[in-house]
C-alpha positions as CSV (number, residue, x, y, z in Angstrom):
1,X,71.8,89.1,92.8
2,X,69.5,87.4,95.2
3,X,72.5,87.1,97.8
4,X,73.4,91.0,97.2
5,X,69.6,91.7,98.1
6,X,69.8,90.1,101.1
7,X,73.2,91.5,102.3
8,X,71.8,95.2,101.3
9,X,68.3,94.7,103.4
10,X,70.8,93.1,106.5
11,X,72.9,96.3,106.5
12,X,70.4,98.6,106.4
13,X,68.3,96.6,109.2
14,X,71.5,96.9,111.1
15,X,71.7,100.5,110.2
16,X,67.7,101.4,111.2
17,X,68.2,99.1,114.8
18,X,71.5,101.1,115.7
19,X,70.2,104.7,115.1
20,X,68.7,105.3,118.8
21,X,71.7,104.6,120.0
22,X,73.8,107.4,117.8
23,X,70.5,109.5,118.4
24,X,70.9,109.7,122.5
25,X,72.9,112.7,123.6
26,X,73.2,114.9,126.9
27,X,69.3,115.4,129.2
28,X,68.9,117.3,131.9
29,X,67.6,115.4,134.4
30,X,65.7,118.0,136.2
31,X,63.8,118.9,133.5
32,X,63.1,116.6,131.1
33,X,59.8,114.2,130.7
34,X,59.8,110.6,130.6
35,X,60.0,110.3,127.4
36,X,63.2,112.1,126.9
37,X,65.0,110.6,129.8
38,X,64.4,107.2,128.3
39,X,65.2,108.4,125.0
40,X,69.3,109.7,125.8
41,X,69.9,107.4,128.6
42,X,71.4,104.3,128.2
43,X,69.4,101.4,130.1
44,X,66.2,103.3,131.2
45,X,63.1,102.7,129.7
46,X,60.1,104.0,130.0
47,X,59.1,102.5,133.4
48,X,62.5,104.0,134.8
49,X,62.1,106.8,133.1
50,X,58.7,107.7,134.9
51,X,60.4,106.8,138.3
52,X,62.7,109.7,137.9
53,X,60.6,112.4,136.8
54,X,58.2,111.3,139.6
55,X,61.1,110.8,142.2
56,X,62.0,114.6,140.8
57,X,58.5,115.4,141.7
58,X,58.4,114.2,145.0
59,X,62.1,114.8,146.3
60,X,63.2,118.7,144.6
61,X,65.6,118.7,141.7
62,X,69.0,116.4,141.3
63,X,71.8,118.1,142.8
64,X,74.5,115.3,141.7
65,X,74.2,112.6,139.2
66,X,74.8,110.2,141.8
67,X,71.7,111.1,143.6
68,X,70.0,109.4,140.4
69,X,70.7,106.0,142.3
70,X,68.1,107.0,145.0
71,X,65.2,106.3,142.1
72,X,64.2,102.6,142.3
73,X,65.5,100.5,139.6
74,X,68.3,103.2,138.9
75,X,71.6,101.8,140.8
76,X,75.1,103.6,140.4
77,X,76.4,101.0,137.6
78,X,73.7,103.1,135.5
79,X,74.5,106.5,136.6
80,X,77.6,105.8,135.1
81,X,76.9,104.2,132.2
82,X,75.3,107.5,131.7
83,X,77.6,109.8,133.5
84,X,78.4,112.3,130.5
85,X,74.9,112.4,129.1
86,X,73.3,113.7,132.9
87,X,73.2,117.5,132.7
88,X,71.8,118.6,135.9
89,X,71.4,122.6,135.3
90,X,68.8,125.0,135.4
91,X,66.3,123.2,138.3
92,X,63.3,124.4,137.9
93,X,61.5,121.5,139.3
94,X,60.9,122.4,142.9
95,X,60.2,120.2,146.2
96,X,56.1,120.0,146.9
97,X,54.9,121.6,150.1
C-alpha cells in the first residue's frame, strides 16, 4: 500500500506542476499586463513580461509579432515558440507624446 501511496502523490505532483502549461492560451499583446503576458507565454517570466508592457508603453502598440523581438530579452526563437498564442488586435495602447 505504502508503494501505491507514493505512486498516487507522484502523479498528482506531476498533474499540479503541469497545469500552467495546459492553462496558457492566446494574449493580446497590446493589451495585456505583466502578469498575463507571463502567464500564456511560453518562456517569459515576469521580468520579460514587464519589458513588453513597458516597451508597449514607450514604443505604440505591436503591429506584428515579430516586432516582439525588439523587447530586450525577447529574441525571434521566442516569438515563435509563441507564435499562435500572440493576438495583436484591438491597440488601444497608444505612443506617448
Amino acid at each position: 500500500m505504502n508503494k501505491l501511496s507514493l505512486i498516487l502523490k507522484s502523479l498528482l505532483l506531476s498533474l499540479m506542476l503541469s497545469f500552467p502549461a495546459f492553462a496558457a492560451g492566446p494574449v493580446n499583446i497590446n493589451t495585456a499586463d505583466a502578469a498575463a503576458l507571463a502567464a500564456n507565454l511560453y518562456g517569459v517570466g515576469p521580468a520579460k513580461a514587464q519589458a513588453i508592457v513597458e516597451h508597449r508603453q514607450a514604443n505604440g502598440p505591436f503591429k506584428s509579432a515579430d516586432q516582439l523581438a525588439a523587447v530586450k530579452g525577447i529574441g525571434l526563437a521566442t516569438v515563435e515558440k509563441n507564435r499562435d498564442r500572440i493576438q495583436l488586435g484591438n491597440a488601444t495602447a497608444t505612443k506617448p507624446e
